[in-house]
C-alpha positions in Angstrom: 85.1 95.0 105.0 85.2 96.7 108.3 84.0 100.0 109.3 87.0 101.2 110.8 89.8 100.1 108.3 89.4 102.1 104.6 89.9 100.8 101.0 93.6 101.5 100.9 94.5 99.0 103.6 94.7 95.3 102.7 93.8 92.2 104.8 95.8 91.1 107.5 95.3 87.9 106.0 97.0 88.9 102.5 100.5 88.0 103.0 102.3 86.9 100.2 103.3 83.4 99.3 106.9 83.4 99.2 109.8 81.7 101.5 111.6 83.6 104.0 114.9 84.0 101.0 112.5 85.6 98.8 110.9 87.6 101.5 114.3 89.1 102.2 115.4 89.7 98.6 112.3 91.5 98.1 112.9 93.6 101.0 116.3 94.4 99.5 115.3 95.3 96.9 112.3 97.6 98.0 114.8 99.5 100.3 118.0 99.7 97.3 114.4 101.8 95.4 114.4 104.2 98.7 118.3 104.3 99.0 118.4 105.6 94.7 116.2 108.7 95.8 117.1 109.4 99.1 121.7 108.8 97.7 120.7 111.4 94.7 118.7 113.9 96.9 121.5 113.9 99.5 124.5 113.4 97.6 123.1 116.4 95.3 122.9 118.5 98.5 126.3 117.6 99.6 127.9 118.3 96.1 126.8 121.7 96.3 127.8 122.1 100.2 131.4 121.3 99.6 131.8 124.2 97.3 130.0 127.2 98.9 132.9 127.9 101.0 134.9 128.4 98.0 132.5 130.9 96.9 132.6 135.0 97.1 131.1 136.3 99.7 131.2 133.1 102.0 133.3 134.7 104.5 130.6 138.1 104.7 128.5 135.0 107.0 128.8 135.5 110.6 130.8 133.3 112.5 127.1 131.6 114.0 125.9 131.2 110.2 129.1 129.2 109.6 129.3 127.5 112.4 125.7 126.1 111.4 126.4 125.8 107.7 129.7 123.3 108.7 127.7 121.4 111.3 125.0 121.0 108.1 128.0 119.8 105.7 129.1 117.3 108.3 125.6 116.0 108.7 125.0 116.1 104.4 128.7 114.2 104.4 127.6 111.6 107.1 124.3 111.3 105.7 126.0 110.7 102.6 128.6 108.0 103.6 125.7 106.1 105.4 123.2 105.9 103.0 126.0 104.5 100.6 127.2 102.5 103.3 124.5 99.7 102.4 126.3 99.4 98.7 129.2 98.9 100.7 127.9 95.8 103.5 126.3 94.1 100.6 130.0 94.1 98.6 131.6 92.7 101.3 128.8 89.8 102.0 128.3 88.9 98.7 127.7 85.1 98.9 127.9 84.4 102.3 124.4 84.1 102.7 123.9 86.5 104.9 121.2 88.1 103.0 119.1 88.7 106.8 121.8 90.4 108.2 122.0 92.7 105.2 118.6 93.8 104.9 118.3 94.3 108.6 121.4 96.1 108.8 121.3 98.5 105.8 117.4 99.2 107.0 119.1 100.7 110.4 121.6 102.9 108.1 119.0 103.9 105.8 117.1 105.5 108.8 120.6 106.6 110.4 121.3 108.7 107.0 117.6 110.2 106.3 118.1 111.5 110.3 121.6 113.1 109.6 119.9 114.1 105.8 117.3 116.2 107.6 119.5 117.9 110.0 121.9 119.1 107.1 118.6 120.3 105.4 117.4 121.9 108.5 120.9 123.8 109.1 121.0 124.9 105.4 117.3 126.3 105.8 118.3 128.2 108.5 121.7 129.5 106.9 119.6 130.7 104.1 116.8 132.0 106.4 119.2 133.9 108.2 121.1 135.6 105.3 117.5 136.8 103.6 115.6 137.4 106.6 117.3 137.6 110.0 118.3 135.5 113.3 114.2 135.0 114.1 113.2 134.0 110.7 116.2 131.2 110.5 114.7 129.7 113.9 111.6 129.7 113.1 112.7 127.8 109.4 114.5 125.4 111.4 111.5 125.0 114.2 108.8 124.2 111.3 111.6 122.5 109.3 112.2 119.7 112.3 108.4 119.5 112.8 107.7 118.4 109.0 110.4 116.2 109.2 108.8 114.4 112.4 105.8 114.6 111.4 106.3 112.9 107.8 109.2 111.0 108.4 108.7 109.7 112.1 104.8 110.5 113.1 103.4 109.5 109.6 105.1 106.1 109.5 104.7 105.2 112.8 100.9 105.8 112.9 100.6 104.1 110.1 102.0 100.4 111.8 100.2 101.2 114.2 96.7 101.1 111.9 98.1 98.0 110.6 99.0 96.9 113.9 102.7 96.5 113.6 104.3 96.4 117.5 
């Protein structure tokens, strides 16, 4: 084992023995795992957005704090329809063999809808921040809130294909 590469990354050389169908099927069916967290997490969140404006007291918000709240529920709603949207492309290509096209396609929407997932988190953070503790505190929430999110959604990832030297 090299010096510079740790326990918890395998050999380059350890690919798996499988034809280029099966590689894709498994690849679908790694990414349908991600899509059953990611739908529930996001279609939990959007759930409870559509009914706060039917709430008491929604209307005490400013007009700012609503502003952001309904740019957040169009971003949980997108987010929503686009991580569901992979159910959808594979319905509709059932048996054409187009099982490449799938996977690539529905791995593009899965990182479309976890983008327009964390902006509808970040603007509800900031709603919530801003009720509780004040205009400052609701930007700084949303400031950290984007940094997480790039740093363990985008940075994260991204260094790590890089130490497994992934272009």
């Amino acid at each position: 084992m090299t010096a510079d590469r740790d326990q918890t990354t395998p050999p380059r050389d350890a690919e798996r023995n499988e034809t280029r169908t099966e590689r894709l099927d498994r690849n679908w069916a790694s990414l349908l795992q991600e899509l059953r967290v990611v739908q529930t997490g996001g279609q939990i969140l959007t759930g409870l957005m559509l009914t706060v404006p039917f709430q008491e007291g929604f209307e005490e918000l400013t007009s700012r704090q609503q502003y952001i709240f309904v740019i957040s529920l169009v971003c949980a709603v997108l987010s929503t329809i686009t991580l569901i949207s992979p159910v959808a492309l594979h319905r509709l290509l059932f048996r054409r063999h187009a099982i490449d096209r799938l996977v690539h396609r529905a791995h593009r929407l899965t990182l479309i809808g976890i983008t327009f997932l964390g902006m509808a988190l970040t603007g509800v953070l900031a709603v919530i921040f801003a009720i509780v503790f004040g205009g400052w505190a609701a930007l700084a929430a949303a400031v950290i809130a984007v940094v997480v999110f790039v740093c363990m959604w985008v940075v994260l990832p991204f260094n790590e294909r890089r130490r497994l030297g992934d272009d």
